[in-house]
C-alpha positions in Angstrom: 0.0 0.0 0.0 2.8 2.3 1.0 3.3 2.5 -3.3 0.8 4.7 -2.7 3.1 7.6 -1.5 2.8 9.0 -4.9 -1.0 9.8 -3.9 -0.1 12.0 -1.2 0.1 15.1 -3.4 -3.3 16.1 -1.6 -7.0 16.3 -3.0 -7.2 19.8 -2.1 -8.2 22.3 -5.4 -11.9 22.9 -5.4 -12.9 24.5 -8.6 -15.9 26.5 -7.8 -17.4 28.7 -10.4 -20.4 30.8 -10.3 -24.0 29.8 -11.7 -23.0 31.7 -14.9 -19.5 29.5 -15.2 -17.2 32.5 -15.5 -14.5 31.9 -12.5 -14.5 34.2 -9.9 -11.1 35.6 -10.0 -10.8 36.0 -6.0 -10.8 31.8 -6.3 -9.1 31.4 -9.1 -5.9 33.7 -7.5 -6.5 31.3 -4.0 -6.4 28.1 -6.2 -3.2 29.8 -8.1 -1.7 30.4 -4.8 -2.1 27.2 -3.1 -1.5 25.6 -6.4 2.2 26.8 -6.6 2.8 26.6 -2.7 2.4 22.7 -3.0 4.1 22.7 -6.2 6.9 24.3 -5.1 7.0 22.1 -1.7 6.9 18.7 -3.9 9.8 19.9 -5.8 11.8 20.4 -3.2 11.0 17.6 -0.9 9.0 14.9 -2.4 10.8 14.4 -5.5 13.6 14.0 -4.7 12.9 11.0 -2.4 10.8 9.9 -5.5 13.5 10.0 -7.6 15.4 8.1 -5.6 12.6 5.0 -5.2 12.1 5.0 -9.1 15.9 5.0 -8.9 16.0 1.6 -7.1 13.1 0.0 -8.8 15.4 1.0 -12.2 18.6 -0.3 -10.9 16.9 -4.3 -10.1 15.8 -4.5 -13.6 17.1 -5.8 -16.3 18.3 -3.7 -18.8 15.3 -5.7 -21.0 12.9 -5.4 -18.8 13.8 -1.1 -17.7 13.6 -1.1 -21.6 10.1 -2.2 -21.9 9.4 -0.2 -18.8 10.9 3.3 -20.1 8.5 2.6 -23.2 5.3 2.2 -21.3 6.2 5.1 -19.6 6.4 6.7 -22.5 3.1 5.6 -23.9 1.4 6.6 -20.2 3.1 9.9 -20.5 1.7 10.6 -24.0 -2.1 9.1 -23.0 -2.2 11.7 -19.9 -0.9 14.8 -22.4 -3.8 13.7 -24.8 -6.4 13.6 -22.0 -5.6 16.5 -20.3 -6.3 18.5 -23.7 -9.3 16.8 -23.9 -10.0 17.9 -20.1 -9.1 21.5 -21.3 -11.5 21.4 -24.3 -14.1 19.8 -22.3 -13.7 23.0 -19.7 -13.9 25.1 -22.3 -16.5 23.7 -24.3 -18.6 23.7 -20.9 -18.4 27.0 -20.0 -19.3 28.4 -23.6 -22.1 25.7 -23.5 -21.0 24.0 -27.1 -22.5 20.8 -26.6 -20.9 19.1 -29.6 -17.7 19.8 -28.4 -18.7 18.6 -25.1 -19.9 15.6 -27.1 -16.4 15.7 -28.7 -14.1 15.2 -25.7 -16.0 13.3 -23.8 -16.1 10.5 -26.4 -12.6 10.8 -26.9 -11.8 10.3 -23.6 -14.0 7.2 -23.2 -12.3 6.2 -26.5 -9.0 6.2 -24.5 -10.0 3.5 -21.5 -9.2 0.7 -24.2 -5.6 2.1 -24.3 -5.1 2.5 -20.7 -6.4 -1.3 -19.9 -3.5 -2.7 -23.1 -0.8 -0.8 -21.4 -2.0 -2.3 -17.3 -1.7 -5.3 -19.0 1.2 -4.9 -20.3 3.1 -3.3 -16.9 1.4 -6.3 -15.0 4.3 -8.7 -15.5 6.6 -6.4 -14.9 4.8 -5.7 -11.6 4.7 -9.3 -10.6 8.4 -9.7 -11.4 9.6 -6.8 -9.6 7.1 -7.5 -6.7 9.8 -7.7 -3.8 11.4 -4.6 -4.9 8.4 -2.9 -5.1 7.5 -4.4 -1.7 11.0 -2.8 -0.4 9.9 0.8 -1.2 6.9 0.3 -0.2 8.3 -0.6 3.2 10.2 2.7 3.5 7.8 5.1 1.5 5.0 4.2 4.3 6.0 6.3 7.2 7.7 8.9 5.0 4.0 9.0 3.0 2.5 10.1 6.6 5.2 12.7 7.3 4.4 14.3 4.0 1.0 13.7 4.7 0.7 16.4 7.9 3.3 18.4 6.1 0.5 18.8 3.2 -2.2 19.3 5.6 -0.7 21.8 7.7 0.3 24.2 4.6 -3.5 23.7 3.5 -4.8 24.6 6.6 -2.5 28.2 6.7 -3.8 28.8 3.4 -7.7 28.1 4.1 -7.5 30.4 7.0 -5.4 33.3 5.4 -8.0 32.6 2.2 -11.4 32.5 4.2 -12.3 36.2 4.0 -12.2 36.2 0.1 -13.4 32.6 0.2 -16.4 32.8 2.5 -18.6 30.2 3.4 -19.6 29.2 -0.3 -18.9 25.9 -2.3 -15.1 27.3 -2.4 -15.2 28.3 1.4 -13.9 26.8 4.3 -17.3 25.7 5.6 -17.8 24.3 2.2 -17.5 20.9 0.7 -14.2 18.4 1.1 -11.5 19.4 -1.1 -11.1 17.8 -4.1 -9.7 18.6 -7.6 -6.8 17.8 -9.8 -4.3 16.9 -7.2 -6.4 14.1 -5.9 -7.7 12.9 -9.4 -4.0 12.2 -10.3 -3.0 10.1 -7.7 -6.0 9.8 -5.6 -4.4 11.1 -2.4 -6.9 10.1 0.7 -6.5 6.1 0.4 -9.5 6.4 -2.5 -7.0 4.7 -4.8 -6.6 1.1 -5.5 -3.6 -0.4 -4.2 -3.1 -2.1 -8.0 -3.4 1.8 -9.7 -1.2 3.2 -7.4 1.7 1.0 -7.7 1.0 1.1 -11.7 1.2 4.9 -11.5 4.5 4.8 -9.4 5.9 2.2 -12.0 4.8 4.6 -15.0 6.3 7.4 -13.4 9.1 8.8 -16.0 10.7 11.7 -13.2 9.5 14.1 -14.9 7.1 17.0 -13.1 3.4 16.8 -13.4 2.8 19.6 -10.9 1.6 21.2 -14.1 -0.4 18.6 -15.6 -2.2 18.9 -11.9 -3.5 22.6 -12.6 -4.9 21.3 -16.1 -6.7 18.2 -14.8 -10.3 18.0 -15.3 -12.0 20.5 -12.7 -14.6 18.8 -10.2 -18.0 21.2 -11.3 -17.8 19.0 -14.5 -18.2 15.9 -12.3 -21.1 17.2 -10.4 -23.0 18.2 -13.8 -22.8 14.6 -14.5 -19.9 14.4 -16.5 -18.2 12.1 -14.9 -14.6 11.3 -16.6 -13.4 8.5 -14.0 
């Protein structure tokens, strides 16, 4: 389960918009601000440690099998580019009600489940023959996870209160509903996440930073309009 320490970059971006679905720029300047705070805290202190447990899952392999790897991650890399411009067209189409646009990116993005499933079955052998060292980091990721995990919560909680006067008690406000958004959709932070899709999403890992692929993931007021792109 500890795997999962790639989900701890927090579930904590609500995208509230108003009834008109033009973003209130107060909550778009908060999301912006705690955006880059935890962005610039992963840099610094969770990759790094990341780096250095893809590092050791790299260095058992053999130079076959890390081959086969660094190409899945390569195909896994491309698949999340093309959704989250599909994300960004859904938004947009959204907000300037185009429904065949909607109609557009939504299909695509159903279209690309049938990918997904060939490359999991593809990474699953890999997976099983890797299992101990996988099983290692896992060992030693668990109670770093946890430490990151009040590290997270504490900056959130200094933002929400320095925030709650421009944030009130709305749907973005501190009183509001749990914080979701694109940090928990990309690694499910909050033990949501399979144990399965988070050890296939630290094995597909490349290094590289997604902090910015975050900020483009598929904002939550699509969800609760009912179109849901799990």
């Amino acid at each position: 389960m500890a795997i999962a320490t790639l989900t701890l970059l927090a579930s904590v971006v609500a995208h509230a918009q108003h009834q008109d679905r033009t973003p209130d720029p107060q909550h778009q300047a908060a999301r912006q601000q705690l955006h880059q705070t935890l962005s610039d805290w992963a840099r610094t202190t969770i990759f790094p440690t990341l780096t250095g447990w893809k590092n050791q899952l790299d260095g058992a392999m053999s130079p076959e099998d890390l081959s086969t790897l660094n190409a899945l991650r390569a195909r896994a890399t491309t698949l999340r580019k093309e959704a989250i411009t599909h994300w960004g067209g859904l938004r947009e189409a959204w907000q300037s009600e185009d429904y065949a646009a909607l109609k557009h990116h939504r299909d695509a993005l159903k279209g690309m489940r049938e990918q997904r499933k060939a490359l999991l079955a593809e990474l699953k052998p890999l997976a099983m023959k890797y299992q101990q060292t996988l099983q290692q980091i896992g060992e030693k990721a668990k109670p770093q996870m946890e430490q990151w995990r009040q590290e997270k919560r504490k900056k959130v909680e200094e933002w929400k209160a320095a925030n709650e006067a421009q944030l009130g008690n709305g749907p973005f406000g501190i009183h509001g509903r749990a914080w979701k958004g694109g940090w928990g959709k990309m690694f499910g932070f909050g033990g949501k996440m399979q144990k399965k899709a988070a050890v296939a999403r630290f094995m597909l890992w490349d290094g590289g930073d997604f902090t910015q692929d975050i900020r483009n993931m598929a904002p939550a007021e699509l969800h609760n309009e009912g179109f849901e792109l799990k």
